[in-house]
VOVO-460058 format. One record per residue: residue number from 1; residue in one letter; chain; z negated, y, x of N, C-alpha, C in turn. Coordinates in pm, whole numbers, padded with zeros to 5 digits, always signed. Layout:
N
(NUM "A" "A" (Z Y X) (Z Y X) (Z Y X)) ...
END
This chain:
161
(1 "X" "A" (+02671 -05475 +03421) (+02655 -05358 +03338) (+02528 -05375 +03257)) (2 "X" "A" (+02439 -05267 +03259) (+02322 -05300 +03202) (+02307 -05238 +03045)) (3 "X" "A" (+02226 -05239 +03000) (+02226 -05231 +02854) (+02151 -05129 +02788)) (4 "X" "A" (+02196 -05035 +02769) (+02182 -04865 +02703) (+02073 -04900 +02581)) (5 "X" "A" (+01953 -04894 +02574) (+01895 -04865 +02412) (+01875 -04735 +02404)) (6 "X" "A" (+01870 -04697 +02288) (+01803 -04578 +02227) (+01865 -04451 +02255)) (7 "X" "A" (+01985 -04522 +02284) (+02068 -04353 +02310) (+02168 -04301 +02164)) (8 "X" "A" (+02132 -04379 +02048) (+02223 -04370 +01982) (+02091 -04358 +01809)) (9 "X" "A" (+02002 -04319 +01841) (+01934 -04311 +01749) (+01902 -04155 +01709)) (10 "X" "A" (+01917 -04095 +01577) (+01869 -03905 +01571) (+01796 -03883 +01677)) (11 "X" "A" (+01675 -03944 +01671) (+01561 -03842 +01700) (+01571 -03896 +01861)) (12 "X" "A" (+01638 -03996 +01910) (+01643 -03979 +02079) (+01751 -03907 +02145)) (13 "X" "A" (+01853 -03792 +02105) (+01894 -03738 +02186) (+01825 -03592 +02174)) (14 "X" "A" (+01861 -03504 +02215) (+01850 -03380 +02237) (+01894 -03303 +02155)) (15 "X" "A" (+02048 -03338 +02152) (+02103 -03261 +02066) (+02220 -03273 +01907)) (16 "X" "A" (+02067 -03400 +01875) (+02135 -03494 +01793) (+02098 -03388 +01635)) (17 "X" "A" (+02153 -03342 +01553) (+02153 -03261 +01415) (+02015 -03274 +01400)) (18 "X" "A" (+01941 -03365 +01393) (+01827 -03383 +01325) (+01741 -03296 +01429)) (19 "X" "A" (+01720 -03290 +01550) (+01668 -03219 +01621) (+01696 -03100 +01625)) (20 "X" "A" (+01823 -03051 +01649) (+01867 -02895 +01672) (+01818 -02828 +01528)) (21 "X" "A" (+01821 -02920 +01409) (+01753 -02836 +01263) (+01614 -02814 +01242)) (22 "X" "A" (+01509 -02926 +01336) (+01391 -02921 +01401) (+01367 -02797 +01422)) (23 "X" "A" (+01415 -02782 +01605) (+01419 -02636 +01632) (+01387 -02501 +01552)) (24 "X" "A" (+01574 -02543 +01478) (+01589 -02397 +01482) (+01505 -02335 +01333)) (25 "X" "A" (+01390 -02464 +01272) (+01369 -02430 +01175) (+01221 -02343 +01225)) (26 "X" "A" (+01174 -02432 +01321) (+01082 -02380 +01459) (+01034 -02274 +01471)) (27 "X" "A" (+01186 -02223 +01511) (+01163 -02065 +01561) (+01208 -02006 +01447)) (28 "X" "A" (+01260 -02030 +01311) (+01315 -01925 +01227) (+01143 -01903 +01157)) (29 "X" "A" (+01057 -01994 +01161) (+00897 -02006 +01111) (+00852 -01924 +01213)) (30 "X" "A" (+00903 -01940 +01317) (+00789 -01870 +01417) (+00826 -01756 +01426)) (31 "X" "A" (+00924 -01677 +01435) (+01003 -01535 +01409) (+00950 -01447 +01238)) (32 "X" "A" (+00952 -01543 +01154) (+00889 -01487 +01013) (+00710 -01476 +01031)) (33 "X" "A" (+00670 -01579 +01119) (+00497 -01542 +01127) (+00452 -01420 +01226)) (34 "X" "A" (+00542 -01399 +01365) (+00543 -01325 +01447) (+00562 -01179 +01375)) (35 "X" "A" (+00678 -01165 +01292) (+00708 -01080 +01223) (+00600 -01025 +01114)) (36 "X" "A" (+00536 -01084 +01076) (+00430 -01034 +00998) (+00351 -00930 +01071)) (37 "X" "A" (+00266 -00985 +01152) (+00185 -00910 +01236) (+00255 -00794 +01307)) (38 "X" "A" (+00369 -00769 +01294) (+00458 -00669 +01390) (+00565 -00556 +01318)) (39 "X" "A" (+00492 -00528 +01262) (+00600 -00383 +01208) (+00601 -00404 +01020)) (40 "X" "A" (+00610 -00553 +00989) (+00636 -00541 +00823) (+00595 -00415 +00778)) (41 "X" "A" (+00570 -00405 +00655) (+00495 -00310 +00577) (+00360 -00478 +00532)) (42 "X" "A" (+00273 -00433 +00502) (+00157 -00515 +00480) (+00146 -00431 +00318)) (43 "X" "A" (+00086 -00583 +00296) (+00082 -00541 +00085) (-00075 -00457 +00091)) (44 "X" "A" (-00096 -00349 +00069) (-00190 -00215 +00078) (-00293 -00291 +00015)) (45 "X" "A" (-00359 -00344 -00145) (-00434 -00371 -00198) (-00395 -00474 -00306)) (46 "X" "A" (-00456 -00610 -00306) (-00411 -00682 -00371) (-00446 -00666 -00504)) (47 "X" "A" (-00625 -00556 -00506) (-00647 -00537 -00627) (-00699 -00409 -00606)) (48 "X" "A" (-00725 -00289 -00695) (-00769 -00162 -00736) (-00911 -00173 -00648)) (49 "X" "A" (-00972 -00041 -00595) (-01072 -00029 -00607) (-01197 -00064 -00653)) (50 "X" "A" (-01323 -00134 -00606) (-01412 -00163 -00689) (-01533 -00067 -00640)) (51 "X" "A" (-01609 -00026 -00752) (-01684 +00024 -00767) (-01760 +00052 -00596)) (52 "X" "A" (-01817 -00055 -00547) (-01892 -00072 -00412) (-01801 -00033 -00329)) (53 "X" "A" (-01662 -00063 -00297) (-01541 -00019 -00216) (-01594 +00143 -00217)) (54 "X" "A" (-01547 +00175 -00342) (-01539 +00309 -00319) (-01714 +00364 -00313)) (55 "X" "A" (-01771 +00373 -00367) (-01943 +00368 -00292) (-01972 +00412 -00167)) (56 "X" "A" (-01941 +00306 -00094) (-01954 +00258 +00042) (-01864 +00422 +00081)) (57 "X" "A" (-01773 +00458 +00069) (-01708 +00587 +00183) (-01726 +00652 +00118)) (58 "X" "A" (-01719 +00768 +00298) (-01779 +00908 +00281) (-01632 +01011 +00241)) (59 "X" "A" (-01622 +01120 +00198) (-01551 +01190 +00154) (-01444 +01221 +00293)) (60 "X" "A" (-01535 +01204 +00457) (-01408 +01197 +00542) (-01356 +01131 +00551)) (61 "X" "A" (-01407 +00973 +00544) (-01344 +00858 +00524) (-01205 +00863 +00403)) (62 "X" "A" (-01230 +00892 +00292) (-01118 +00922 +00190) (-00986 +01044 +00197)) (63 "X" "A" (-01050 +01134 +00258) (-00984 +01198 +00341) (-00859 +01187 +00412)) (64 "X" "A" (-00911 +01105 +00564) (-00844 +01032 +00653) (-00742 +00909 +00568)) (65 "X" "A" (-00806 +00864 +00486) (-00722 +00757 +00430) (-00612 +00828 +00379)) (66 "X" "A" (-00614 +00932 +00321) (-00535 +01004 +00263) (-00395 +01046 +00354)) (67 "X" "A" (-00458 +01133 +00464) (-00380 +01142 +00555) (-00325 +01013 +00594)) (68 "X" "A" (-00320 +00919 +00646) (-00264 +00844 +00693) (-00173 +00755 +00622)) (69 "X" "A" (-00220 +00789 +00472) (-00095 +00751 +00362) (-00011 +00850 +00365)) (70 "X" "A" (-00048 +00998 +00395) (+00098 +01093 +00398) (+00191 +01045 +00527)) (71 "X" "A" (+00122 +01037 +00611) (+00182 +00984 +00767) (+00280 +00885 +00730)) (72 "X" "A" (+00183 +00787 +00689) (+00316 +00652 +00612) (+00428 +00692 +00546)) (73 "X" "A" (+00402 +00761 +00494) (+00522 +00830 +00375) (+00603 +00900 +00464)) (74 "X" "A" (+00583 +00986 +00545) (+00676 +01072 +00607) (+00771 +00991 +00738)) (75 "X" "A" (+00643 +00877 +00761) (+00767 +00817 +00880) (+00850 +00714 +00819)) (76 "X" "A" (+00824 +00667 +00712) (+00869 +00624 +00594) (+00888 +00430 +00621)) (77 "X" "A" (+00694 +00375 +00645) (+00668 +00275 +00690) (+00540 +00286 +00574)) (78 "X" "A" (+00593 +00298 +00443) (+00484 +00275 +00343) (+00385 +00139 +00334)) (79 "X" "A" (+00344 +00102 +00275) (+00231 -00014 +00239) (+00301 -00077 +00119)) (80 "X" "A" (+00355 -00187 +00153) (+00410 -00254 -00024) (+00268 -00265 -00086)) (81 "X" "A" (+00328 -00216 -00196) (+00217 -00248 -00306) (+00215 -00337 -00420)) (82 "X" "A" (+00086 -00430 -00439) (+00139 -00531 -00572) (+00059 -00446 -00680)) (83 "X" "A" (+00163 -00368 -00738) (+00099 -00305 -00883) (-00033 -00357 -01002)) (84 "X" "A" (+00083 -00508 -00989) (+00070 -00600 -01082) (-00095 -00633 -01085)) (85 "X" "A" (-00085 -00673 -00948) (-00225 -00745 -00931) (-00309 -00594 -00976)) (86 "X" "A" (-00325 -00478 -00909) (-00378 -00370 -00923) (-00421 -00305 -01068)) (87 "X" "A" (-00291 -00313 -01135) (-00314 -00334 -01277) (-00426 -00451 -01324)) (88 "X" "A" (-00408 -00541 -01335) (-00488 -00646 -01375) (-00636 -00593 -01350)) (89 "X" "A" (-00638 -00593 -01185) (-00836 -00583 -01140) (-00836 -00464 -01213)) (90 "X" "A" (-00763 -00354 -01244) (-00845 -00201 -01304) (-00852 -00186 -01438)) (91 "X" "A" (-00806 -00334 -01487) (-00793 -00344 -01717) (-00962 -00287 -01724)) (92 "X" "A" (-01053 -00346 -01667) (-01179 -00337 -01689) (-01278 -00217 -01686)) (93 "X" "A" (-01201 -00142 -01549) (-01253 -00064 -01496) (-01143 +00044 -01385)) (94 "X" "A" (-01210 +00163 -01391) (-01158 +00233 -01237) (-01243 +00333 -01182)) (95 "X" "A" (-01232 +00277 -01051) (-01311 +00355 -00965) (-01254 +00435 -00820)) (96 "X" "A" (-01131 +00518 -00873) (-01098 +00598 -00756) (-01154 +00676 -00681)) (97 "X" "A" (-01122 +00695 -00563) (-01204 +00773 -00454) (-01195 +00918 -00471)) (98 "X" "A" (-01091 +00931 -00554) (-01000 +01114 -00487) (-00991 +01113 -00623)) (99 "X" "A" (-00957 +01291 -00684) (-00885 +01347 -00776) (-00773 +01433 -00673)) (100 "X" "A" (-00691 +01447 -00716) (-00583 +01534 -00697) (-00490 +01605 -00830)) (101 "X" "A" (-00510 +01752 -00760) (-00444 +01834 -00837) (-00279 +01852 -00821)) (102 "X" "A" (-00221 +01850 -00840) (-00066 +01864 -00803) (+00000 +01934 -00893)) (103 "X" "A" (+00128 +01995 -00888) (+00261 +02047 -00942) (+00306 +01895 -01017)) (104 "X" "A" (+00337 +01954 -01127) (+00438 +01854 -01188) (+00560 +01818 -01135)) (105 "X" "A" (+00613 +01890 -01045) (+00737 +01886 -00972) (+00779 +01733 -00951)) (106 "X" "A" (+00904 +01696 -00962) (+00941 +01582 -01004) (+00948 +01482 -00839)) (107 "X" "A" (+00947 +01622 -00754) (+00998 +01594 -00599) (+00840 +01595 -00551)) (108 "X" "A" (+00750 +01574 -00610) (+00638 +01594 -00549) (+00526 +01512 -00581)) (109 "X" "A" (+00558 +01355 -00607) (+00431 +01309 -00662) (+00324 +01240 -00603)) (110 "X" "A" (+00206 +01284 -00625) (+00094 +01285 -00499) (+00096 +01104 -00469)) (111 "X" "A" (+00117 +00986 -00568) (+00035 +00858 -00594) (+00183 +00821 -00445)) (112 "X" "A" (+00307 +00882 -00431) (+00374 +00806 -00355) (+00366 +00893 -00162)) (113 "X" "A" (+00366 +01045 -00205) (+00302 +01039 -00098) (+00249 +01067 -00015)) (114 "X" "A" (+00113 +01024 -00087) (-00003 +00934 +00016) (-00058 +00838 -00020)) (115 "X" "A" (+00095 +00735 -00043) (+00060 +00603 -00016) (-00039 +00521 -00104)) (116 "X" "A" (-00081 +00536 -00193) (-00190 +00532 -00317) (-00146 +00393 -00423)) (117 "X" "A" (-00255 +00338 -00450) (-00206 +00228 -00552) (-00252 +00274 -00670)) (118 "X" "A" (-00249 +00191 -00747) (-00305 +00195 -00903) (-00430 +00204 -00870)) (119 "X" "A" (-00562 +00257 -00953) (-00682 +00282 -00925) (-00742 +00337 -00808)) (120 "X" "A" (-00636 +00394 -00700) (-00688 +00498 -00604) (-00747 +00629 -00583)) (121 "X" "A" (-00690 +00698 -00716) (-00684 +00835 -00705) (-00668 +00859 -00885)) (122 "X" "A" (-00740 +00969 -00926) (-00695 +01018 -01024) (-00564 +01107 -00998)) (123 "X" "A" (-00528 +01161 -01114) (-00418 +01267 -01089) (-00382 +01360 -01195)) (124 "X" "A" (-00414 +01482 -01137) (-00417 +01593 -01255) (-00256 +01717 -01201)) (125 "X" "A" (-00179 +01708 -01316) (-00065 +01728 -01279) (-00013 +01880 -01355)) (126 "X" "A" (-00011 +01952 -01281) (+00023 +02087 -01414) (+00113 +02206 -01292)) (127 "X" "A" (+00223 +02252 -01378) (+00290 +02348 -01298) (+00221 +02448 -01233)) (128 "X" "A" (+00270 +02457 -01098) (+00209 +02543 -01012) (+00070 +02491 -00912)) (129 "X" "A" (+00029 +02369 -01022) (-00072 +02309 -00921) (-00233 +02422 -00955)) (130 "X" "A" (-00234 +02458 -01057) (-00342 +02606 -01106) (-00467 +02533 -01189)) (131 "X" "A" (-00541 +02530 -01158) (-00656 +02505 -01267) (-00676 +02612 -01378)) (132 "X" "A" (-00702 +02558 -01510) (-00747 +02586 -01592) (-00822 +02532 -01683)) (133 "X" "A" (-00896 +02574 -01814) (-01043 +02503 -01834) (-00957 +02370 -01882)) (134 "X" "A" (-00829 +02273 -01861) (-00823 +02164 -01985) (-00846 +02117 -01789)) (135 "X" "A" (-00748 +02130 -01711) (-00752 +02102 -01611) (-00907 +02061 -01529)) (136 "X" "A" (-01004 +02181 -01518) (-01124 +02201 -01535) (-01197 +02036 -01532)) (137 "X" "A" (-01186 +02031 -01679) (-01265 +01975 -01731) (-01208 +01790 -01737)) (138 "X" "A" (-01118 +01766 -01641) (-01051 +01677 -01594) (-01118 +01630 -01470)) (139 "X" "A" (-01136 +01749 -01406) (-01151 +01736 -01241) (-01322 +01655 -01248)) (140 "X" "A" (-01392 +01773 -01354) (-01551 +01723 -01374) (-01514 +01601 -01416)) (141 "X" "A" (-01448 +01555 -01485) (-01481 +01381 -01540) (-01461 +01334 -01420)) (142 "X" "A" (-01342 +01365 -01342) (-01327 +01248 -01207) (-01429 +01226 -01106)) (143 "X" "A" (-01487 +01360 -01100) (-01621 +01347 -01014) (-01743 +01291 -01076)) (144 "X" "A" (-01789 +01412 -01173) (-01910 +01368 -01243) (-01955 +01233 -01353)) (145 "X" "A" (-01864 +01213 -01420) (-01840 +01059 -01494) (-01789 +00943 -01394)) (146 "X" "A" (-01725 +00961 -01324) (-01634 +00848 -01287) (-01653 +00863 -01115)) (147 "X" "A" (-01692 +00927 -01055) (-01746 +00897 -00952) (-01653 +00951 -00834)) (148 "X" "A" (-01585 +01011 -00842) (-01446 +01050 -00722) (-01514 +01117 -00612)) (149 "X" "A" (-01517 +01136 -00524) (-01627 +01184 -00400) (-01540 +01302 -00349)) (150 "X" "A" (-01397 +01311 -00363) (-01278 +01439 -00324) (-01202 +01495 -00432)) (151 "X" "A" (-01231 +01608 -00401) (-01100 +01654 -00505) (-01004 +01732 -00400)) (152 "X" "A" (-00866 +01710 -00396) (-00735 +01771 -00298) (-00665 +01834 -00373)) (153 "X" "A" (-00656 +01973 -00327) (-00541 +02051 -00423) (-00388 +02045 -00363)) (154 "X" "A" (-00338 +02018 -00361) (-00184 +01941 -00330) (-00120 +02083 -00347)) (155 "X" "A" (-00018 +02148 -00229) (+00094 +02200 -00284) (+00206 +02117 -00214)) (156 "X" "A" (+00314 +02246 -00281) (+00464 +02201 -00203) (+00517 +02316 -00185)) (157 "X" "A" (+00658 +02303 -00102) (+00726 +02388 -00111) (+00848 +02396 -00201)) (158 "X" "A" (+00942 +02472 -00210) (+01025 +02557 -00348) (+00986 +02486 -00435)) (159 "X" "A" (+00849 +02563 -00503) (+00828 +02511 -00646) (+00874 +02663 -00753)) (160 "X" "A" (+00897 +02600 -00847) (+00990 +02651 -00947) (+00894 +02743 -01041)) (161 "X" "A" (+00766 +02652 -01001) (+00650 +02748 -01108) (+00560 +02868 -01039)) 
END
């Protein structure tokens, strides 16, 4: 009878605990990295807008971005957003791309959707969605002071005003 080594040590069988927790820690890593790249929601902006960001695009460019944050919203595969951080980069400064006019309507708020972080978009909010001179003279700061390259007049439907 000859003489068995190493069959009785963790890491030389197959399906000795220490191995099968190997594994399955393996693939539970490799299923969470795979998973990233494949459907998550991805964190939208770690920080606000900077000045050159927004610079750099053209008003179709902001546009399109726009749209494709309503798209997000409606198939309802938003962009997590870290506020926090967003807050922080815009203490200094903000440099949104867009103004938007909107309804105050409680069911209707433009920053969720289209998908928008902190320092994306201004937002001018008044029943009915109507300009007038306080309104007015809101829209000129977002463009003319502060640099906004779009202004979007937002409606909805059954609004109350």
């Amino acid at each position: 009878m000859s003489k068995i080594t190493g069959c009785c040590s963790e890491d030389s069988h197959p399906n000795s605990r220490r191995s099968v927790l190997k594994a399955a820690l393996g693939i539970t890593a490799a299923s969470v990295i795979g998973g990233i790249g494949l459907g998550l929601p991805q964190v939208s902006y770690a920080a606000s807008l900077t000045r050159e960001e927004r610079d750099k695009l053209t008003p179709e460019q902001i546009v399109e971005s726009l749209k494709q944050g309503n798209t997000r919203f409606v198939s309802g595969k938003m962009q997590q957003h870290d506020y926090l951080a967003q807050k922080r980069s815009s203490a200094e400064g903000q440099f949104p791309a867009a103004v938007i006019l909107s309804c105050i309507d409680s069911r209707a708020p433009a920053e969720i959707i289209f998908d928008t972080g902190i320092g994306e978009t201004f937002n001018a909010r008044i029943a009915g969605n109507i300009s007038n001179d306080d309104l007015l003279g809101s829209l000129e700061f977002a463009c003319a002071a502060a640099g906004a390259k779009v202004i979007l007049v937002m409606g909805h439907t059954a609004c109350g005003a």
